[in-house]
C-alpha positions, -999 to +999 in steps of 0.1 A: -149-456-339-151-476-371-181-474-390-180-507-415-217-503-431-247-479-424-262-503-405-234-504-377-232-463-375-271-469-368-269-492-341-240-475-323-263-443-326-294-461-306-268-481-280-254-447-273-289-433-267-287-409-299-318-410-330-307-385-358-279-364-336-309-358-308-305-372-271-331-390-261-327-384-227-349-355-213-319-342-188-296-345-215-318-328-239-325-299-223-285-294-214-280-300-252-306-269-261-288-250-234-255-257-247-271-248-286-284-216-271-249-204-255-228-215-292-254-192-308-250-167-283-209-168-287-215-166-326-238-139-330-214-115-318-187-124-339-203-124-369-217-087-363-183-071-349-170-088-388-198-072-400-191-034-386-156-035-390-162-041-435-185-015-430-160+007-414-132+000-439-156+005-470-166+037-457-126+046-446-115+033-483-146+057-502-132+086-477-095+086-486-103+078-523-123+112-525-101+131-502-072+117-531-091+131-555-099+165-540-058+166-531-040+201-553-012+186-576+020+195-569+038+216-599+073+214-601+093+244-617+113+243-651+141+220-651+141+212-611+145+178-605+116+163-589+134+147-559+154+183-551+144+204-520 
């Protein structure tokens, strides 16, 4: 569709049985709240499981950083080359 002025997009809105993105059909209202209800219900999930797994990783990135630092250093002996077994 090809919105020429403000107007226009206005009037296509109220031929098309839309005020400010609402239907103002009753049916089709309550299908739209139904249909708002279920997208929330499909997001919420989503956004939590992203949630838990940077939570996980944080605490999996504090563990190995302490475990690295509680690791013994290796000493090599005098004049062995580091890569030698």
């Amino acid at each position: 569709m090809l919105i020429l002025c403000p107007g226009q997009a206005a009037d296509n809105r109220q031929k098309a049985g839309v005020s400010n993105g609402i239907l103002l059909d009753p049916a089709g209202a309550v299908q739209q709240t139904w249909q708002e209800l279920e997208n929330q219900r499909q997001r919420q999930p989503g956004s939590m499981a992203y949630s838990d797994v940077f939570w996980l990783c944080a605490i999996l990135g504090v563990t190995l950083v302490v475990l690295v630092l509680l690791m013994k250093r290796s000493v090599a002996e005098t004049g062995e080359h580091i890569g030698a077994e």
